[in-house]
LUMLO-459137 format. One record per residue (C-alpha): residue in three letters; x, y, z. Coordinates in Angstrom, 1 decimal, m for minus. Each point is the difference from the previous one (the first is absolute). Layout:
N
resn: ALA&east: X&north: Y&up: Z
...
END
This chain:
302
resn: UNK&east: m61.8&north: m123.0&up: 14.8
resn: UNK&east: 2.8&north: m0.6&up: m2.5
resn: UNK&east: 3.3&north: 1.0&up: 1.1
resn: UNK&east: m1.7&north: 0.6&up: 3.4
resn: UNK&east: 2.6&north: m0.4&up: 3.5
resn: UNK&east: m1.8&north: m1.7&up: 2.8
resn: UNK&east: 2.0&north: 1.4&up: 2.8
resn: UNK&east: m3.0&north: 0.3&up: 3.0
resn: UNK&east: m3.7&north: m1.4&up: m0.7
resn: UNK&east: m1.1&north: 4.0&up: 0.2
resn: UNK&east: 1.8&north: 0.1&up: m3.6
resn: UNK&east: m3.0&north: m2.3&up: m1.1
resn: UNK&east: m3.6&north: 1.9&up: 0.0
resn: UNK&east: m2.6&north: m2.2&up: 1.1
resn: UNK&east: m0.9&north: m0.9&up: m3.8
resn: UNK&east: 3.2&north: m1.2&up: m0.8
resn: UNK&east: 0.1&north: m2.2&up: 2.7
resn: UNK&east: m3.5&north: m1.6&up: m0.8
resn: UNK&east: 1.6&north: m0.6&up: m3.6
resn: UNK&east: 3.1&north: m1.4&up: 1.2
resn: UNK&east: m2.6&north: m2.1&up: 2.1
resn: UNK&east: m2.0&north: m1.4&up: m3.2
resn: UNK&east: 3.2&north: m0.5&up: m1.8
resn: UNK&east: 1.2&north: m2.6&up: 2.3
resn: UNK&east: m3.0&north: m1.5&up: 0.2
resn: UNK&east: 0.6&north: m0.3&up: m3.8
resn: UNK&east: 3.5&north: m1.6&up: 0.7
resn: UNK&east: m1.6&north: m2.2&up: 2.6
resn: UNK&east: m2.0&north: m1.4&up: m2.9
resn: UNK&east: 2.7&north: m0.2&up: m2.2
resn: UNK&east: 3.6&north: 0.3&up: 1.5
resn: UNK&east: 2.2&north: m0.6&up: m2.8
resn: UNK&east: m0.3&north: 2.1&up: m2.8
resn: UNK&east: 3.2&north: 1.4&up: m2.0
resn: UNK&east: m1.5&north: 3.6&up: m0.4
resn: UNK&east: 4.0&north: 1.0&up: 1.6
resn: UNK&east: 2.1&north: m1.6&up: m2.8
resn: UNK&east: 3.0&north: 1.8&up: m0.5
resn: UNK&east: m0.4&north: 2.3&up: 3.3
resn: UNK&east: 2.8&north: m0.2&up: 3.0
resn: UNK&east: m0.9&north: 0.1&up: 3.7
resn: UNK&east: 2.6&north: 1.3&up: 2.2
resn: UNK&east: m0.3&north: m1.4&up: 3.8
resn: UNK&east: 2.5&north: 2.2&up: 2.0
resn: UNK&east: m0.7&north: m1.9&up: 3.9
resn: UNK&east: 2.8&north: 2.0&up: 2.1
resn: UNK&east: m2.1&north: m1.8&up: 2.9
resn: UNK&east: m0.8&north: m3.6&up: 0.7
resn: UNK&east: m3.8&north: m1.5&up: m2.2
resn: UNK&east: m1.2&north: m2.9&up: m0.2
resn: UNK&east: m3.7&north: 0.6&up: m1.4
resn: UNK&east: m0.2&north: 3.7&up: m1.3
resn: UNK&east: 3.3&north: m1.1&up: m1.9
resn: UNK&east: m1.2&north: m3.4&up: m1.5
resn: UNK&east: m3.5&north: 0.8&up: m0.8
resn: UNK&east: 1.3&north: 3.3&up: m2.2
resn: UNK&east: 2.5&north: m2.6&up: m1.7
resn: UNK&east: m2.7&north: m2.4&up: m0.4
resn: UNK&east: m2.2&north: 2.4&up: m1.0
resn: UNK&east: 2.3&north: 2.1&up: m3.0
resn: UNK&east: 0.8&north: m4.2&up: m1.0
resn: UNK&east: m3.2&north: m0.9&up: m0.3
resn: UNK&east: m0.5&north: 2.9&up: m2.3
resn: UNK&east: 2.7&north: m0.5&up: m2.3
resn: UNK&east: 2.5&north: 2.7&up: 1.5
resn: UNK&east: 3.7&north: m0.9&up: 0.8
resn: UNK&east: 1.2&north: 0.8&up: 3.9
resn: UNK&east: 3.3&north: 1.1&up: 0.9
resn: UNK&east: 1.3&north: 1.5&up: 3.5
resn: UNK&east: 1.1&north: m0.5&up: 3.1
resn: UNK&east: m1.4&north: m1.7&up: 3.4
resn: UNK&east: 3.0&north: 0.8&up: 2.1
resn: UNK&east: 1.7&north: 4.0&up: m0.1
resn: UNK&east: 3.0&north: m1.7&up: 1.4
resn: UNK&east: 0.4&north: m1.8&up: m3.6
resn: UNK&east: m0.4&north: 3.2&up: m1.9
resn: UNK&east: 2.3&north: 3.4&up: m0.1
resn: UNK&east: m1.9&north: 1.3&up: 2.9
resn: UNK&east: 2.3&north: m1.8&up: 2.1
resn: UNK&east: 2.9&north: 2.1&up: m1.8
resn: UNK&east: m1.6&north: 3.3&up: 1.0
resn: UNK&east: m2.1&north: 0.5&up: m3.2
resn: UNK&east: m2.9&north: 2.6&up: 0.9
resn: UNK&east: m3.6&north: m1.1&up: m0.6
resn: UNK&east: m0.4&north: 3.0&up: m2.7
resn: UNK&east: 2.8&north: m1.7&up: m2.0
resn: UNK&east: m1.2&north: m3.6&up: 0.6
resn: UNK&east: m3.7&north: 1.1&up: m1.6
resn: UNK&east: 1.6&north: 2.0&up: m2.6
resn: UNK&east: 2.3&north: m2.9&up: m1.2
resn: UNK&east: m2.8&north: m2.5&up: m0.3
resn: UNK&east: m2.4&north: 2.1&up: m1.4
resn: UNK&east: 1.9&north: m0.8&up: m3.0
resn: UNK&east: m0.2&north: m3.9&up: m0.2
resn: UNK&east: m4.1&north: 0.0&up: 1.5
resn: UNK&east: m3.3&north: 1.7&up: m0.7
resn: UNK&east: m1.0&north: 0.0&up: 3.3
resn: UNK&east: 1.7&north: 0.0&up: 3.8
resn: UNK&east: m1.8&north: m1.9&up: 2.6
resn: UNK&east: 1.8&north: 1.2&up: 2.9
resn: UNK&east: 0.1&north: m1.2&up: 4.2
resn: UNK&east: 2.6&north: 2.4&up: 1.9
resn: UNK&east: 0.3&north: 0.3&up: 4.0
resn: UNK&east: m0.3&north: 3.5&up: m0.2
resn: UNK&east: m2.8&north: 1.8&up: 0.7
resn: UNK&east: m0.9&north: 2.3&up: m3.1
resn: UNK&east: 2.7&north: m1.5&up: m2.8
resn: UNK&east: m2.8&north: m1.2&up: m2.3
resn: UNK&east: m1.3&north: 3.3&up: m0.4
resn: UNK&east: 3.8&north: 1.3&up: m0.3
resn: UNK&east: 0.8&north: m2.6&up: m3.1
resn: UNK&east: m3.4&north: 1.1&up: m1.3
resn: UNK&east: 1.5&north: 3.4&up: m0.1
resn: UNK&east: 3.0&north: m1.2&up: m1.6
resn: UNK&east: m1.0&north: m3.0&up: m2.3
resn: UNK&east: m0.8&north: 0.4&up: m3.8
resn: UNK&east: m2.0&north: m3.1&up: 0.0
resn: UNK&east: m2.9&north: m0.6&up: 2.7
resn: UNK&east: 0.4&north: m1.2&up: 3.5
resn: UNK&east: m2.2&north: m2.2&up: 1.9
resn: UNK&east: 0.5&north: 0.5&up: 3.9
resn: UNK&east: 0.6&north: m4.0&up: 1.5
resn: UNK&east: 0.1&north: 1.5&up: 3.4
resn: UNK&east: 2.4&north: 2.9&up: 1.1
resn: UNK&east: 0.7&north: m0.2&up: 3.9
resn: UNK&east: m2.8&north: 0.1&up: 2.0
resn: UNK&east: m1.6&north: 2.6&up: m2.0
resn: UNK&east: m2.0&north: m1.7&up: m2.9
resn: UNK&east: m1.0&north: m3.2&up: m1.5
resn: UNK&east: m2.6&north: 0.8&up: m2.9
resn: UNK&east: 0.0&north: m3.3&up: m1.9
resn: UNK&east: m0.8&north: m2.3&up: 3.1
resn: UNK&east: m3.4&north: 2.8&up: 0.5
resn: UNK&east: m0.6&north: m0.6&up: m3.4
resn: UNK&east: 0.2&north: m3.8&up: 0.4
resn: UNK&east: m1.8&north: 0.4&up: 3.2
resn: UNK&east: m2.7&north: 2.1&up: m0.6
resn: UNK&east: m0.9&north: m3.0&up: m3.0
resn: UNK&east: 0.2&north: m2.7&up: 2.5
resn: UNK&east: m2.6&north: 2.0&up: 2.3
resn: UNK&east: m2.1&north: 0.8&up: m3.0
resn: UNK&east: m0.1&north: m3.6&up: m0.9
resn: UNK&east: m0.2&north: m1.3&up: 3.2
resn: UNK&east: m2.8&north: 2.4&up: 0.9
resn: UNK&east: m1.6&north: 0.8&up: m3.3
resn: UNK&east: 0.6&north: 3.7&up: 0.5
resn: UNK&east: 2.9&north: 2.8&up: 1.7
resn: UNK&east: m3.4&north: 2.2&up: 1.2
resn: UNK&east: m0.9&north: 0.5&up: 3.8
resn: UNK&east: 2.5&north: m2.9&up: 1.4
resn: UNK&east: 1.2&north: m0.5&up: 4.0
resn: UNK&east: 3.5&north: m0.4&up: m0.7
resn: UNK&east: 2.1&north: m1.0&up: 2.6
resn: UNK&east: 4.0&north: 0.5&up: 0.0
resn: UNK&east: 1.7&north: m1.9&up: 2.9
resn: UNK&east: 4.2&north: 0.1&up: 1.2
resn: UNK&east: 2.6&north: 2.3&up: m1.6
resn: UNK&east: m2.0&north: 2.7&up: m0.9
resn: UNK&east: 3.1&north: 2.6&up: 0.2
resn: UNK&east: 2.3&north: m1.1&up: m2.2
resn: UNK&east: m2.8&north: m1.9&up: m2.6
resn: UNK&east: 0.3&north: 1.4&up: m3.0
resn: UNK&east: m2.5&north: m2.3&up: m1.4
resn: UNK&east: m2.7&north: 1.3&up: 2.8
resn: UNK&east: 1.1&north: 4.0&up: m1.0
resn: UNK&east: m0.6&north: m1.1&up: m3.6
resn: UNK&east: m3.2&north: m1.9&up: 0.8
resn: UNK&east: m1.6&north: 2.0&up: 2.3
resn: UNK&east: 0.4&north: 3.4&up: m2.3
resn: UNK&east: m1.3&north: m1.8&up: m3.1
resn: UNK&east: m3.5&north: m1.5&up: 2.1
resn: UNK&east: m0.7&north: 3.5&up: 1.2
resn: UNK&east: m1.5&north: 1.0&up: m3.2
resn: UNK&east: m2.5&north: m3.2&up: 0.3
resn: UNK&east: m1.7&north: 0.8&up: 3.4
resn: UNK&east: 2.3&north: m2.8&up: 1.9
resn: UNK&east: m0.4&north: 0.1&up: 4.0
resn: UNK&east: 4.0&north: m0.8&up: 1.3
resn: UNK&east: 0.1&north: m1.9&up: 3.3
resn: UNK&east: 4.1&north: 0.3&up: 0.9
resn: UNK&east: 1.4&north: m2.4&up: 1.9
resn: UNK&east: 3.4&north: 0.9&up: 1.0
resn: UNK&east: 2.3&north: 0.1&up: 3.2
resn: UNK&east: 0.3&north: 3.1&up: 1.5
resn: UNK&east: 3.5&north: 0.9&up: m1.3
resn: UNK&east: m1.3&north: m1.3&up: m3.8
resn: UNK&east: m2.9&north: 2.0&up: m0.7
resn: UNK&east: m1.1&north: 1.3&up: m3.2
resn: UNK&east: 1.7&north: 2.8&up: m0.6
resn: UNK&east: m1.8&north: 3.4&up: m0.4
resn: UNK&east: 0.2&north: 1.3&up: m2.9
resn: UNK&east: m2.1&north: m2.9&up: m1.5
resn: UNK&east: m2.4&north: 0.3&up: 3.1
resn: UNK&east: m0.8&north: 3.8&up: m0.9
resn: UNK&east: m0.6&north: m1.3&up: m3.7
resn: UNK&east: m2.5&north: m2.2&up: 1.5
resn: UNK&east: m1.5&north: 3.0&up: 2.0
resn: UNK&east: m0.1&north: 2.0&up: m3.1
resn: UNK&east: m2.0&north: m2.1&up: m2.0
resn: UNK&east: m2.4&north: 0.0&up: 2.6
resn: UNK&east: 0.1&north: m3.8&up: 1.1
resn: UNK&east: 0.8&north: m1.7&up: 3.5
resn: UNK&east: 2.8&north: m1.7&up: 1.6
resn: UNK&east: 0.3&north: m1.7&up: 3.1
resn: UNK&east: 2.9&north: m1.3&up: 2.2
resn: UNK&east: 0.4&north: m3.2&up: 1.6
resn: UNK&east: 3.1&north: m1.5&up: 1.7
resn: UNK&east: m2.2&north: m3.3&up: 0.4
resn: UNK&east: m1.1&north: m1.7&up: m3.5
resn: UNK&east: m3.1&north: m2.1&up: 1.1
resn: UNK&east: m2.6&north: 2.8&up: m0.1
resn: UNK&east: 1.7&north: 1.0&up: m3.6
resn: UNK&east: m0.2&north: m3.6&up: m1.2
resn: UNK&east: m4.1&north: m0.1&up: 1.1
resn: UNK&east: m0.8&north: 3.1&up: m2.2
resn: UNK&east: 2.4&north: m0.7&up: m2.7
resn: UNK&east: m0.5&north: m0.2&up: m3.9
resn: UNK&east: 3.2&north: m0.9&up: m0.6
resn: UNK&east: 3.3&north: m0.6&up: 2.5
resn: UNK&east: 3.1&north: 1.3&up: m1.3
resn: UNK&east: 2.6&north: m1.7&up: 2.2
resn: UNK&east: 3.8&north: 1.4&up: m0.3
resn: UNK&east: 3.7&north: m0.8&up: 1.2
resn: UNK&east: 1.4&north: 2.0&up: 2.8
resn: UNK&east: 3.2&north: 0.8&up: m2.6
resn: UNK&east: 3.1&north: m0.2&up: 1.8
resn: UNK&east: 1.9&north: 1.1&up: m2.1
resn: UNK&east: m1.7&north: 3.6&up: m0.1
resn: UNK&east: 1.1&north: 0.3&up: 4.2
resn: UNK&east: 2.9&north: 1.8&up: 0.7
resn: UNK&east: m0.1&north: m1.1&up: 4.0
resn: UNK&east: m0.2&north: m3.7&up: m0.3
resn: UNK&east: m1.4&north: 0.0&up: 4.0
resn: UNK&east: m3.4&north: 1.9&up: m1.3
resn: UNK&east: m0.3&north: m2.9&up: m2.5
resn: UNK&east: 0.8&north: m2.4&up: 2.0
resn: UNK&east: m2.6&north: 1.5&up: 2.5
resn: UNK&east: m3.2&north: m0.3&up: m3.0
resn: UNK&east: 1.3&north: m2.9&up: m2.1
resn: UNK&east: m2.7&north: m2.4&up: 1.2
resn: UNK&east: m2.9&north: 3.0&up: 0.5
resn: UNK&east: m2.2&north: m1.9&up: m1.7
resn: UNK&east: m0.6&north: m3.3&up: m1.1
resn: UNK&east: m3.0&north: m1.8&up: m2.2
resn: UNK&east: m1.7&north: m3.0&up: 0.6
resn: UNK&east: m2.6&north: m2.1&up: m0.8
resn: UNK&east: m2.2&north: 0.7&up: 3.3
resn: UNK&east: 0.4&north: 3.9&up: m0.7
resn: UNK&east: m1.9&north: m0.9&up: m3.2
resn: UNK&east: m3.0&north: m1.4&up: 1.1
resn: UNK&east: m1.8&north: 3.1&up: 1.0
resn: UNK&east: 0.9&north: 1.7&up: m3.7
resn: UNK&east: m2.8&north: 0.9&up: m2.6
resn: UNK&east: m0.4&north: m2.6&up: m2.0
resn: UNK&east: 1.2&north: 2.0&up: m3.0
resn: UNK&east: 3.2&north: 0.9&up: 1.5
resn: UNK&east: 3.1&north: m0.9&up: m1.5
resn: UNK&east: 3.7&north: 0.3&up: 1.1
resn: UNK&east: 2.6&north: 1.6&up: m2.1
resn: UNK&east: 3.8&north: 0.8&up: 0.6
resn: UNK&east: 2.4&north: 1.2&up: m2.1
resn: UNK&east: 2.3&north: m2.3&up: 0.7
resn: UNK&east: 3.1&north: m1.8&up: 1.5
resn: UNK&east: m1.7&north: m0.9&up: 3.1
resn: UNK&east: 2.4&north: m0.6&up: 3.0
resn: UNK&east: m2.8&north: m1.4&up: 3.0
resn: UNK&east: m2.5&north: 2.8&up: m0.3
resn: UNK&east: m2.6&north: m2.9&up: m1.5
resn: UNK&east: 0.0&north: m3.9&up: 0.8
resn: UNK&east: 0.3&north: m2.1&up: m2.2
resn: UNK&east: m3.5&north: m1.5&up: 1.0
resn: UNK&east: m1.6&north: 3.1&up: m1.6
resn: UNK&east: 1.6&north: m1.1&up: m3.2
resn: UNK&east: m2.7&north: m2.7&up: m0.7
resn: UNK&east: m3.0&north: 2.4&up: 1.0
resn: UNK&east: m2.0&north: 1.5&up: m2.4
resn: UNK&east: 0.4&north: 3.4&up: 0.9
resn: UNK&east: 3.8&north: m0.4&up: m0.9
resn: UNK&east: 0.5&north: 1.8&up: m3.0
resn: UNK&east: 3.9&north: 1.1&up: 0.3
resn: UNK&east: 1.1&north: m2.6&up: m2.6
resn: UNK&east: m2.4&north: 0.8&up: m2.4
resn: UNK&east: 0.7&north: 3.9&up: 0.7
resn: UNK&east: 3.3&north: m0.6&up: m1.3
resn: UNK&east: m0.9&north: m2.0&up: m3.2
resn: UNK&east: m2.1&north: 3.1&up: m0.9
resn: UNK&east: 3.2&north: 1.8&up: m0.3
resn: UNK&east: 0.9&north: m1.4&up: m2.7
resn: UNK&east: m3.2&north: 1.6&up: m2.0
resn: UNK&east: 0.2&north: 3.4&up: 1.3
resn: UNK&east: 3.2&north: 0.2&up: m1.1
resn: UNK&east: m0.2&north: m1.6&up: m3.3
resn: UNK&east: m3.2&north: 3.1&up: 0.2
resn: UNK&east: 2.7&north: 2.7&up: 0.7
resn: UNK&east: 2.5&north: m1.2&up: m2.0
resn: UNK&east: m2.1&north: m0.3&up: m3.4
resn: UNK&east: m1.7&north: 3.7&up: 1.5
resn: UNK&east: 3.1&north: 2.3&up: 0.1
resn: UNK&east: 1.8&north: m2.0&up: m3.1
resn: UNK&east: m3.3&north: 0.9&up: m1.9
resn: UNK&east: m1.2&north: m2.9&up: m1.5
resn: UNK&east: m3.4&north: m0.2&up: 2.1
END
């Protein structure tokens, strides 16, 4: 995996993945190791992060690596007109690896096109999110002691997720039956419904989440994004579509737990916070290890 990009999760084959799995549980076990002495992380964010962003940095610290970049393209030349080919090209030269978030759809895979050093994909539009699959699939793996034969339900912005497109794609090669949850006008879209056809597994629609909650492994609750809406009426119109509460737990399997890629807005009460199925906060800590995983993977030192 050395000097591998991570620009989709289909870049990964399943094997990789499971070893980027064990890895962080490795890191879990033992977070600060300086195996990246010497090494420079580059953290290009020409869109806003609060966790992808700080769980890389804390991640390349941890391991001994130095971080420079940018949180803000309004701070950098960008905001003179500089093209994102010349951006990746200029810091290739003071980092050994780009972690990149960009607003448009397909620029990771562009920069990996263009970039002499390798690029990990922080989210590009609405397209793809591979490390929060990576970081999810090892919370449902610990949570449920395996990825294999799962009810996985995805509830709210299922349109413009790019962490349910990344998700979804990657549990399709572990027999994982999707229950989609969505407004009409924010369904998933369908190209990643005719992967699920193709491997041969099942979907089903709901525009109600309480039956999906009853048969549900794990709940996978999501923002209705604003800022993905060009008519601010249609958002306006689905904002609230779906809300989670305690009551809407009490028929869940007992096993269940709730992730969410986070920031919430209102789409689950703070009541849930204190239940046991509330895994969200711990989701996010186990960013830290899958990155710390990726990092140490395509720098070549695992």
């Amino acid at each position: 995996m050395k000097n591998k990009n991570l620009i989709a999760i289909y870049d990964y084959t399943r094997e990789e993945q499971t070893r980027l799995l064990d890895l962080a549980e490795e890191f879990e076990r033992e977070p600060v190791q300086n195996i990246l002495n010497g090494y420079v992380v580059a953290t290009l964010f020409f869109e806003p992060s609060t966790r992808t962003r700080l769980s890389f940095e804390s991640a390349a610290n941890r391991l001994g690596a130095r971080v420079i970049g940018f949180t803000d393209s309004a701070s950098s030349s960008v905001k003179k007109g500089e093209s994102l080919k010349d951006t990746i090209l200029t810091v290739s030269n003071y980092a050994d690896i780009i972690v990149m978030r960009h607003p448009r759809d397909g620029s990771a895979r562009y920069a990996s096109e263009v970039s002499p050093v390798p690029i990990i994909n922080a989210g590009d539009g609405a397209n793809q999110h591979p490390t929060q699959t990576l970081l999810d699939m090892y919370s449902i793996r610990k949570t449920q002691g395996t990825l294999e034969n799962l009810q996985v339900a995805f509830v709210g912005d299922l349109k413009y997720g790019r962490t349910v497109h990344s998700l979804t794609m990657a549990l399709t090669n572990y027999k994982t039956t999707f229950h989609l949850v969505s407004p009409g006008e924010l369904k998933l879209p369908s190209y990643v419904k005719t992967h699920i056809k193709e491997k041969d597994l099942k979907y089903h629609q709901y525009t109600n989440m309480d039956e999906a909650i009853r048969k549900a492994d794990i709940l996978y609750m999501t923002r209705i994004q604003k800022e993905r809406f060009s008519d601010p009426i249609e958002y306006e119109r689905v904002k609230n579509a779906y809300i989670l509460n305690k009551e809407l737990l009490e028929n869940a399997k007992e096993n269940m737990k709730v992730l969410h890629p986070l920031p919430r807005v209102n789409e689950i009460s703070e009541e849930v916070d204190a239940n046991p199925m509330a895994y969200y906060f711990r989701q996010a800590e186990n960013g830290v290890y899958i990155r710390q995983a990726l990092l140490a993977s395509i720098l070549g030192v695992k």
